[in-house]
N, C-alpha and C positions, 0 to 999 in steps of 0.2 A: 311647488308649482314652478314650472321652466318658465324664465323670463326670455321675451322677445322669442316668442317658435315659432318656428320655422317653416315659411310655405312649401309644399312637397307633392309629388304624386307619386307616394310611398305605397299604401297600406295596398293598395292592388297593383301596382304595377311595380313596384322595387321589392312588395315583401317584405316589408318593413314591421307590418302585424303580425306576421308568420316567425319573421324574429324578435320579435318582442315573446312570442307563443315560447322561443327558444329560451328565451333567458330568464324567463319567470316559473323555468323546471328546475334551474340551480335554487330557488325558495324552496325551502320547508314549510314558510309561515304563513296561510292567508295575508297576512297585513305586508308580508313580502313580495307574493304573488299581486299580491292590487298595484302595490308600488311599481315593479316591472312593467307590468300590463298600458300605465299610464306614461310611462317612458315618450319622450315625445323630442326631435331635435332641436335645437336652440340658435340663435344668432347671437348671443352675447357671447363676445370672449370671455371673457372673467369667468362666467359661470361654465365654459365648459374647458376650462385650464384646469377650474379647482373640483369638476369633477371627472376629469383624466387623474389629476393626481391622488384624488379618495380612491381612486381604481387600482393606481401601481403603488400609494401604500397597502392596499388591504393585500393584492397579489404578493408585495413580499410578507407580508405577516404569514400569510398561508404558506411561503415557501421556505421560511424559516420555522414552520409546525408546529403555526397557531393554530387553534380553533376555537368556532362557539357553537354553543347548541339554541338557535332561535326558534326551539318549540314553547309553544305559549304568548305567542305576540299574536292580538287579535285587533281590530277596530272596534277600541275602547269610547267611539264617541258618544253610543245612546246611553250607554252606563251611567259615564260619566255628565252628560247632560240628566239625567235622573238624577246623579248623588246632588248636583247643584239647588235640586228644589229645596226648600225648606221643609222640614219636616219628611223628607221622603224616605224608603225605607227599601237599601239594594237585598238580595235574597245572597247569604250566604256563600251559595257558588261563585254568586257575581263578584263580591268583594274576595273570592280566593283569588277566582281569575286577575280581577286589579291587581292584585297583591303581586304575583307572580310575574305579572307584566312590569310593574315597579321593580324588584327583584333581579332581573334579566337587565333591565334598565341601567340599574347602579350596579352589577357585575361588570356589564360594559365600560363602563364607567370608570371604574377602579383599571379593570385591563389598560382601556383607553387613557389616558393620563399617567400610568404606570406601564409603559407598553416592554416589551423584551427587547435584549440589548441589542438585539441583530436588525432591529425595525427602529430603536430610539431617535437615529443621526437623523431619518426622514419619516418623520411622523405628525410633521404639521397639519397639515388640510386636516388627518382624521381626532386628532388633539383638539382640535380646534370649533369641529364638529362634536364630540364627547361633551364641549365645556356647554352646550344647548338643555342636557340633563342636569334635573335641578339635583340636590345630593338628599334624598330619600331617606336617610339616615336614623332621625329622629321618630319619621313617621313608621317606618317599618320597628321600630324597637317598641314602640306603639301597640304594634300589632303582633309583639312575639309572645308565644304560647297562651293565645287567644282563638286559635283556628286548629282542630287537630287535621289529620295528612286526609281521614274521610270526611271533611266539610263541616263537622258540625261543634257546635262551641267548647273550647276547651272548660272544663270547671273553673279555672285561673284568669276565666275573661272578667269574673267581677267577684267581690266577697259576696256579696248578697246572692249570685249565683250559685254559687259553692254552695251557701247554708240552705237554701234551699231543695237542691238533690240532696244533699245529707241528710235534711227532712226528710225525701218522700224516697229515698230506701229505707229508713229507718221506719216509717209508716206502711211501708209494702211489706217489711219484716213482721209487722206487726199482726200484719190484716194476714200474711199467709200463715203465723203460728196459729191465730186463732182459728185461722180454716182449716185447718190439720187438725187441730186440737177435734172439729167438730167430724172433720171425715172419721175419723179414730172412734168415735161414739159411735154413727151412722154404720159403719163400716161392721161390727158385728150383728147388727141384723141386717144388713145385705141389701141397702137402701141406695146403695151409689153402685153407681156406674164401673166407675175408675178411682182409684185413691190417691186422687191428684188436683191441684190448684190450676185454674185456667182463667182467661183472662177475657171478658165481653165489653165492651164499650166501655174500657180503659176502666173496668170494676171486676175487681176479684169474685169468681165466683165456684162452686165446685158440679160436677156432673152428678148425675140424680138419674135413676131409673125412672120411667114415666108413670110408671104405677106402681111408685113409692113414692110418687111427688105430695101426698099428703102429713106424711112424716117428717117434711122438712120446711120450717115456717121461713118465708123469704119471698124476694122477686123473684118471676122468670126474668132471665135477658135472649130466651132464645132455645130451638132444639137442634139435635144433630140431625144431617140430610135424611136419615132413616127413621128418625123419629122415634128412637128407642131411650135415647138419652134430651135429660132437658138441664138448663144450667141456669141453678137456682141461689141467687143471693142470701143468704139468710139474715133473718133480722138482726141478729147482733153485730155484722160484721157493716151494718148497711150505715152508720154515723163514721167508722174508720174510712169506708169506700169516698165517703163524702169530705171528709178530711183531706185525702189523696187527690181526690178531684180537685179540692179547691188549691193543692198546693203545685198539680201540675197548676192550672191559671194562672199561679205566680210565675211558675218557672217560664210558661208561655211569654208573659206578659215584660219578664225582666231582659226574656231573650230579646224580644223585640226590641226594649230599652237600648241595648247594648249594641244590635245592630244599626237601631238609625242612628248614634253616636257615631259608631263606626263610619257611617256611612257620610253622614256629616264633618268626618273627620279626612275622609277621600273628596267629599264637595269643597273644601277650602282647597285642597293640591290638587282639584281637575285640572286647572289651565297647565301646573308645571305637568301631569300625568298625561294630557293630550300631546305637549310639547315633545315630553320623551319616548312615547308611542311612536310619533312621526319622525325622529330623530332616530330610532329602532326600524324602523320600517327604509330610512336611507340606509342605513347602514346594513341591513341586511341586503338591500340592492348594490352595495358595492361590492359584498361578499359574492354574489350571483357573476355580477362583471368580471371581477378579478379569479374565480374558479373557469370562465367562459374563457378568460385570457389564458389559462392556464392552460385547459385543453385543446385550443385550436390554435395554439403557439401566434398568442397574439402580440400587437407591438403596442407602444403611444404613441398615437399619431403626431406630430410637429404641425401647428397652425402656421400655417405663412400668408404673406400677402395675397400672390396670385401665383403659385407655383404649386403643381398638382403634379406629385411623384408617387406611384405607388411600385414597390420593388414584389416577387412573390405572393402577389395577391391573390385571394381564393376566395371565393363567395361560400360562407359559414354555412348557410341551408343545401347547398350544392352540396358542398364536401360532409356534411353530416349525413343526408342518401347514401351518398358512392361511399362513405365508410363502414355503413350497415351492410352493402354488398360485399364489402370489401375492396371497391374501388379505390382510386386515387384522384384529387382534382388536379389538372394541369392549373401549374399558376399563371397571371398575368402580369406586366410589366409593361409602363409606359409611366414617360414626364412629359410634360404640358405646360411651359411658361411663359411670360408674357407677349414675347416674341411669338407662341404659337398657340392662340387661342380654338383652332380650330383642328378636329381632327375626322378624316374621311377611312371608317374600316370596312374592307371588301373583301370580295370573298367567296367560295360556295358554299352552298348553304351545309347546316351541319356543321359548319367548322367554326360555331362560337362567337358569333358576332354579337346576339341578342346576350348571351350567357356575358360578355363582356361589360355591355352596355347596362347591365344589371348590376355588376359586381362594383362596378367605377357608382353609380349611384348610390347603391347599399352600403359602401365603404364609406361615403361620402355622409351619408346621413347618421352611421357607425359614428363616426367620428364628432360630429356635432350635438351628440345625445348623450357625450362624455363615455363612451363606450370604447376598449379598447379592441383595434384590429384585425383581422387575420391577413398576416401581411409581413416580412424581412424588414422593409421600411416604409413608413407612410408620411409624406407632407402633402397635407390638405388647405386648400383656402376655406376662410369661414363665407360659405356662401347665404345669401340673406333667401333664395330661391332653389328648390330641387323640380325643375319640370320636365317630365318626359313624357315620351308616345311609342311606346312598345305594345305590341299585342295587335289585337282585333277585337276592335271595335264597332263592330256590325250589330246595330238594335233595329230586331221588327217590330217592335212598342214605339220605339221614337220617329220609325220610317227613315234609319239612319242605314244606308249602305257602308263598305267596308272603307271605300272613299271617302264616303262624306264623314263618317265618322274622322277620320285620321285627318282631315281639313279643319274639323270644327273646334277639335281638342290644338292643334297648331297652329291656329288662328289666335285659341285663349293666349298659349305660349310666347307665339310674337309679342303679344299686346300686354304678357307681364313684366317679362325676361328685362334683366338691367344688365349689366355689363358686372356685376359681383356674384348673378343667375349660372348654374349648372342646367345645360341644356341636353337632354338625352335624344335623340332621334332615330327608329328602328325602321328598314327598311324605306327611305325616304322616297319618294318620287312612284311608291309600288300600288297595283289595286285601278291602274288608268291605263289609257296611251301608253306606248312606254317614250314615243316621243316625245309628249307632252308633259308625261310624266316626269323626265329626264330634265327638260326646261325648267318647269316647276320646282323641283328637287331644286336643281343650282340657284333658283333665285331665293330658296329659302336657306340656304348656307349661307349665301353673299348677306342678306340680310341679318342673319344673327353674328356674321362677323363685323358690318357694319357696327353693331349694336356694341360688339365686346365682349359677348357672354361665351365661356369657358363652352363648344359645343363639339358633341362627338355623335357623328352621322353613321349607321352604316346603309350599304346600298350595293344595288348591282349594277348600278349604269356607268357606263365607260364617263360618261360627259360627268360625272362628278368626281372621278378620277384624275381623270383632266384637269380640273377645276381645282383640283391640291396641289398637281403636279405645277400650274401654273400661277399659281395667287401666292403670292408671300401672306406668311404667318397661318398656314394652312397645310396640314401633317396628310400624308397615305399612310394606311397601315394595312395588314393584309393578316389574315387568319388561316392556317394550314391545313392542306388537304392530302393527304398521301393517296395519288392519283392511280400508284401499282396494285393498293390494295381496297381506294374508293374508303379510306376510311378516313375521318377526320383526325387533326394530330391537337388541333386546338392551342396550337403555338401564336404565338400573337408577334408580328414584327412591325416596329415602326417603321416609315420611310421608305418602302414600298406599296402601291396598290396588288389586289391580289384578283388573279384569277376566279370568274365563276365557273370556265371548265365543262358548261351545260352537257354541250354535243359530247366531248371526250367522254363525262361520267356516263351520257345516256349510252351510247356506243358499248363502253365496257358493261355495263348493265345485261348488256344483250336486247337492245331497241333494233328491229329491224334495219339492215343494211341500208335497204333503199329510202328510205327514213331521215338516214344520217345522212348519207350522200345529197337528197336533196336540201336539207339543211342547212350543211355545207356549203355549197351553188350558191343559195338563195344569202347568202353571207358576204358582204361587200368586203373590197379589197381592205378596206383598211381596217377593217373591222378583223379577219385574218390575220393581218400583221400584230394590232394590238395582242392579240390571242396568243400567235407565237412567238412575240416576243416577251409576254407574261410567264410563260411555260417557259422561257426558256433563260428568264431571271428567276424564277424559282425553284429553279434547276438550280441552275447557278449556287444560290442561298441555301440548297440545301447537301450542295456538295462544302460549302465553306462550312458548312453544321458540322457537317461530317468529318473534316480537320480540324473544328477545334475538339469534337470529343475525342477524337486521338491524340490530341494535345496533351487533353485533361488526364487519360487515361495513361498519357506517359508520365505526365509528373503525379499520378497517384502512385503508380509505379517505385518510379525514383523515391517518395516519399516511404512508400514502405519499406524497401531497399534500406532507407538510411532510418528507419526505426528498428529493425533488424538486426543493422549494425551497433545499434544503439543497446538491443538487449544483450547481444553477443557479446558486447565490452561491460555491460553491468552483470554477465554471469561469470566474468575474468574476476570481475572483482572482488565479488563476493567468496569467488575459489580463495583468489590470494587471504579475503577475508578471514573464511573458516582454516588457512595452514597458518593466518597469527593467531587464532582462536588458538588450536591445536597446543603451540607453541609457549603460548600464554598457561596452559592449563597443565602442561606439562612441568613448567619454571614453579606453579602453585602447588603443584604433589609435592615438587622437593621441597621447598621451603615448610611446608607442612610435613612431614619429613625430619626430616633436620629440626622443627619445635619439638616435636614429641622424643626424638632422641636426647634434646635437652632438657627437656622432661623428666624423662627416667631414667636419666643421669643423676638426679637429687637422691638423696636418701633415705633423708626423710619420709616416710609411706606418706603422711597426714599435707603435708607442703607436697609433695609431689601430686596427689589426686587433687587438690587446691587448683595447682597450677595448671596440670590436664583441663581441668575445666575449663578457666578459664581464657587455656589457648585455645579450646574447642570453640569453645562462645568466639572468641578475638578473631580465629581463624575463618571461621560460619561468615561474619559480619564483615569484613576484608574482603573475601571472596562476593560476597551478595555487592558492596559498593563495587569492586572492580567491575563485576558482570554489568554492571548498570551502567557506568560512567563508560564502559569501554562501548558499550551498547549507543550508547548517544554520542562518542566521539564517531565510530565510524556511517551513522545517519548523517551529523553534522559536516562529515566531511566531503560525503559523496553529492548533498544536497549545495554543497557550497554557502551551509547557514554559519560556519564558522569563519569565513573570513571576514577580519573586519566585526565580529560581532560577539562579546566580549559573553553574553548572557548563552551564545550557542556552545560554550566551551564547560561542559561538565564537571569537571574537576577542580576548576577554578570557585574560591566561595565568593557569593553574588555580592550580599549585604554586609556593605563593616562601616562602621560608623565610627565618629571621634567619639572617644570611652571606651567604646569595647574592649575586653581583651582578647587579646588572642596569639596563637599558638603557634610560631614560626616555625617551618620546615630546616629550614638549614641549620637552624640553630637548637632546634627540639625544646626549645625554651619559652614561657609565657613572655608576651611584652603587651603594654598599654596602647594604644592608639592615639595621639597628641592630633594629628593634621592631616588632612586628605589634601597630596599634594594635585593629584589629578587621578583620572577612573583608573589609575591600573598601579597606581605611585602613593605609599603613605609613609609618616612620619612616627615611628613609634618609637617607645620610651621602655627602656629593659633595666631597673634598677637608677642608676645616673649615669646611662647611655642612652644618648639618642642617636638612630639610625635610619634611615628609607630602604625603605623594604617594597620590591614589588606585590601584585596582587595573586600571583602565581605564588608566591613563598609562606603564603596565608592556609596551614593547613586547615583551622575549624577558627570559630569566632564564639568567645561565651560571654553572651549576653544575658545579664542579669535578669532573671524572672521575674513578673512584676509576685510581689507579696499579698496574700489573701489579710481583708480588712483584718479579719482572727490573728494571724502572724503581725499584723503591723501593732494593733492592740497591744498584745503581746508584748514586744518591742519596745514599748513605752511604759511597762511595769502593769499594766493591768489587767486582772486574772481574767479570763476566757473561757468557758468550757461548752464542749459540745457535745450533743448528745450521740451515741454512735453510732444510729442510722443516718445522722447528719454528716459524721465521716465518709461513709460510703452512698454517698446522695452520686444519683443516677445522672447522669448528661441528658436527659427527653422525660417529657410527663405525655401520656397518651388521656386524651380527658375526650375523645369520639363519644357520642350518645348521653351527653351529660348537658343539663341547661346549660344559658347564659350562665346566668349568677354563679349557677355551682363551679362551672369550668374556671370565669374570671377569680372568683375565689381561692381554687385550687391554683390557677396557674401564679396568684401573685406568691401565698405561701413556697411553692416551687421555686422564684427566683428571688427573696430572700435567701434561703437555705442555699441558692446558689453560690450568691454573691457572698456568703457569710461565711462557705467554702472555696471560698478563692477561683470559681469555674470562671474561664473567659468567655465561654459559648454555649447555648442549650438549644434544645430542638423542641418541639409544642407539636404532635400530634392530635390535630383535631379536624382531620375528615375533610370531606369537599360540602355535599349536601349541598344546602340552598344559599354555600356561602355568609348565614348571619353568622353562625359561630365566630367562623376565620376572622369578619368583619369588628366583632365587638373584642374579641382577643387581641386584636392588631391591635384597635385605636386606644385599648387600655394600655395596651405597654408601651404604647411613644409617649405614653406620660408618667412612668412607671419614675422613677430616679434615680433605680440604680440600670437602667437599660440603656444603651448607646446606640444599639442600629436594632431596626428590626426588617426584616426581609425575607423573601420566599427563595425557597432551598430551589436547587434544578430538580428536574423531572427523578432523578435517579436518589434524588433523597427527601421524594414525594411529593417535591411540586407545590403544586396551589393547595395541596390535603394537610401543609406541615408550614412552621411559620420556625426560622433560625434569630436569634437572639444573641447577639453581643454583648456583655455586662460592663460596666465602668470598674474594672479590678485594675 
């Protein structure tokens, strides 16, 4: 529930419901789409800080390629008010559906709390939201292989269950030998129908010609549609049927047992299962936000005092239209701060005043619904009020003209509006007089600036133009019209009033001459002046347009010029690159070359093919490290990751520790490691010399293996032996489609055998599915003892389907 919401005249005049319609298409879930739908603006800061920020964590989880699947979250509340009765009894489907809803719950759950490392640094708000779900754990282990994947009870849901289907096939074997036995009789005098076992009100019985129905002593239960065939119980088999009968009633009677436990067992965890529903249900609304952010390149708004900046702004249900045509929305841009509460946009019509006046509210209520933007930058104030008067409002049921209407609605306005109120005003002063009209107009400006409230008017009357151009803390702004070709441009500019242009558009229209002309006439002087001196500042403003996109389009110029340049000097380089390649590979024939001549130089045939080999192998491995190390010197060089950065320099060895030994270049000789004098300076020991040696003269470093428990054993005198598939024991157990029990079984015997062969690392293949497996495998090995980490592999060594294991060796 949104605390403290927000008064507004949203849902038909901002479109507020229409976007709410928009955002609850990113749900998959019912319980997603109700949550959307119910979306409502807020006046608390706090609560819509921390749900901007559930927004741009969830956006980066997605853009670092998370995902979830919230199919199966439903409004779990009548269920779960049922499971709460006593003695009440949920039907099957219902307790899967909980099931599955719990499930989806504590996968979140796990993600959320364990989140990926590209999302961990900023992952408070939705961490913190996760910790609301209780941990499911016990009770779904509860409930494992108790429900098979078609709804109905596993045999494993109770022993008493089990023995009693084991009963009644064992009894249905029985009852159908014996009816075989007897068709087999029947059957040579040609008394049956069919020489087959069939089944009537859950009693074995066989088909019978109708007149040979006295040759078979028994019940009817019935005849076939044509009345040729009747299906007749026969007496012997009629105390077995009865037997079956009563043993289904147990199995009936246990199933039920076993459900309302069940179901008494989801009645104790309704309140946490209500909890985590709703906690599912936000969160699948963030996912909606942060994909809506995604596609309509949205921002997070910044809450400010009393400063209203919107850079690029586009109205989301506008731009979603003109995209399906393939349109483009013009964006908008205007600031609004203390100093200038009020703002007068003009204009002729068509050129975006109302579209304006819509977008600055819907942004505005955007924002306070913890919803992110569409918009470059957005600083919003948290206003306690969204009221506006756009449209037509003409009712013949209320006997409301289009005046009175637009009076009675800005009469409420006045009398709500505070000074922390967003006040929208469309067409102001229009639908009267226009004299009176114009009067009217200005004294309802002057009055909401009296007040304080943040107000943005548009209008066509010169006297409210005037009224900006003359009132401190009161903005013109003007909306564009391309007058050569009568089309609107939908540019928005502060700080001038704009032309309405009437006569000029009607003229080019083709309005009768003498039309215009008296028009014209009838147009006081000053009224003309205003006119042509509009036309002829927006002239003006649209020749200064027009120098700065030749501006722009000279420095895109120049910039491409100097990326150009930029490719042209890295295609030099890579020339000189491939003639030291060349170079390189040519100094490698000889020396390879010259081995094999030294080679079969030897005489020995058996030392010389030795030695071949082994310079082949030396030589292979030589040339593979050069190709590598030269390959990342000349990245490191070009990129400039080598300066200054000891880790970007490939040939250099990274890790050397006090003990190690290792194997000096200048010297070709092993020495010990005593003291690391600083990152690139150590102190080593070569017999009883000691010397400093830089980190460059470090050809390799050998560090002691750790020893498998067997070898340490070993080590201390005591005999060890292993079996010898346990010598050649695998690095992964794949244990997919196998129980709990059996997989944790098998996997502990797997990391034994591991540890016992000295493995540092193993990999556990066991599927994604509904996630219990993964779940009950994980939490046995963090307490396993000979285990050290347990963790999920990346995507390319299977992800969330495979579980990586570190052993204590």
């Amino acid at each position: 529930m949104v605390p403290q919401p927000l008064q507004h005249s949203s849902d038909r005049v901002l479109e507020f419901e229409q976007f709410r319609d928009l955002l609850a298409a990113y749900s998959s879930s019912p319980l997603g789409k109700a949550q959307a739908a119910q979306l409502e603006p807020s006046t608390d800061r706090g609560w819509i800080t921390r749900q901007q920020q559930l927004a741009a964590e969830t956006r980066r989880f997605l853009s670092a390629g998370g995902r979830f699947d919230f199919t199966g979250l439903f409004d779990a509340g009548q269920l779960l008010a049922k499971s709460k009765i006593p003695g009440a009894v949920l039907e099957i489907k219902e307790i899967r559906d909980l099931l599955l809803l719990m499930d989806k719950a504590a996968e979140w759950r796990e993600i959320a709390l364990n989140p990926p490392e590209a999302v961990n640094k900023e992952w408070q708000a939705m961490r913190e939201l996760a910790l609301n779900i209780a941990d499911f754990t016990a009770l779904l282990r509860y409930f494992r292989n108790k429900i098979l994947p078609d709804g109905a009870l596993d045999d494993r849901a109770s022993p008493e269950l089990a023995r009693i289907r084991r009963e009644v096939e064992k009894q249905k074997r029985l009852i159908q030998d014996s009816l075989r036995s007897h068709l087999r009789r029947l059957a040579e005098g040609g008394a049956i129908q069919d020489e087959l076992v069939t089944i009537r009100g859950e009693r074995f019985v066989i088909p019978v010609k109708t007149e040979q129905r006295k040759r078979v002593h028994g019940v009817v239960h019935g005849a076939s549609s044509s009345g040729q065939t009747i299906f007749i119980e026969p007496l012997e088999t009629i105390e077995q049927n009865n037997d079956l009968v009563r043993l289904l009633e147990e199995e009936q009677a246990e199933t039920r047992r076993i459900l309302q436990e069940m179901s008494g067992k989801l009645g104790e965890q309704a309140d946490a299962i209500a909890v985590a529903a709703g906690t599912m249900a936000e969160v699948e609304l963030q996912f909606g936000k942060a994909r809506f952010g995604l596609d309509y390149d949205c921002v997070t708004p910044e809450l400010t005092s009393d400063f209203l900046e919107l850079r690029s702004a586009r109205h989301p249900l506008l731009e979603r239209n003109l995209k399906a045509k393939g349109g483009k929305v013009v964006p908008l841009t205007l600031e609004m701060d203390s100093a200038h509460r009020q703002l007068i946009i003009s204009g002729p019509n068509t050129g975006g005043k109302t579209v304006g006046l819509k977008t600055v509210g819907l942004l505005a209520l955007m924002a306070q619904a913890g919803v992110p933007v569409p918009a470059t930058t957005a600083r919003v104030p948290v206003f306690d009020a969204t009221l506006a008067d756009i449209g037509d409002y003409q009712s013949i049921e209320q006997n409301l003209s289009t005046f009175s209407a637009h009076v009675t609605n800005i009469d409420f306005i006045s009398r709500t509006a505070t000074p922390r109120s967003l006040v929208l005003l469309d067409e102001l002063g229009s639908a009267t007089d226009p004299e009176e009209g114009s009067a009217l107009a200005v004294a309802i400006a002057e009055h909401f600036r009296r007040i304080g409230s943040l107000t943005i008017i548009s209008t066509h009357h010169t006297s409210l133009k005037v009224y900006a151009s003359n009132t401190p803390g009161v903005l013109n702004a003007a909306v564009g019209f391309e007058e050569k070709t009568l089309q609107p441009t939908y540019e928005f500019q502060v700080g001038v009033p704009g032309a309405s242009a009437g006569i000029n558009i009607a003229q080019r229209l083709g309005l009768n001459t003498q039309i215009i002309e008296a028009a014209r006439a009838k147009l006081g002087t000053q009224a003309q002046d205003v006119a042509r001196f509009l036309e002829k500042l927006h002239s003006e403003l649209r020749e200064l347009d027009r120098e700065r996109q030749a501006a722009q389009k000279q420095e895109f110029e120049l910039s491409r010029e100097f990326k150009r340049l930029e490719t042209e000097g890295a295609q030099e380089q890579r020339q000189k690159t491939r003639e030291y390649e060349r170079k390189l590979e040519s100094l490698l024939r000889e020396f390879e070359y010259q081995a094999r001549e030294a080679v079969n130089a030897v005489q020995d045939r058996a030392v010389q093919q030795k030695l071949s080999k082994q310079a082949e192998q030396r030589m292979a491995r030589l040339r593979r490290e050069f190709q590598e190390q030269f390959n990342a010197g000349v990245v490191a060089h070009k990129t400039g990751a080598d300066q200054g950065d000891p880790h970007a320099r490939p040939h250099e060895v990274k890790h050397v520790s006090e003990g190690d030994t290792v194997k000096l270049k200048s010297l070709g000789r092993t020495a010990v490691v005593k003291r690391k004098i600083d990152e690139n300076t150590f102190e080593v020991e070569m017999g009883s010399m000691k010397m400093k040696v830089p980190r460059a003269d470090i050809a390799e470093v050998f560090a002691p293996g750790p020893a498998s428990p067997v070898l340490a054993a070993r080590a201390k005198g005591i005999s060890v032996s292993l079996r010898s598939d346990d010598l050649s024991l695998p690095s992964e157990i794949n244990v997919i489609g196998q129980t709990v029990d059996q997989a944790t079984s098998e996997v502990e015997r797997f990391i034994d055998r591991a540890f016992l062969a000295g493995m540092p690392r193993v990999r556990i293949v066991h599927g994604h599915g509904m996630g219990i497996l993964r779940k009950a495998i994980r939490q046995n090995l963090q307490q396993h003892p000979h285990v050290a980490t347990v963790a999920e592999p990346p995507q390319n060594e299977g992800g969330a389907g495979a579980t990586v294991v570190e052993l204590k060796v």
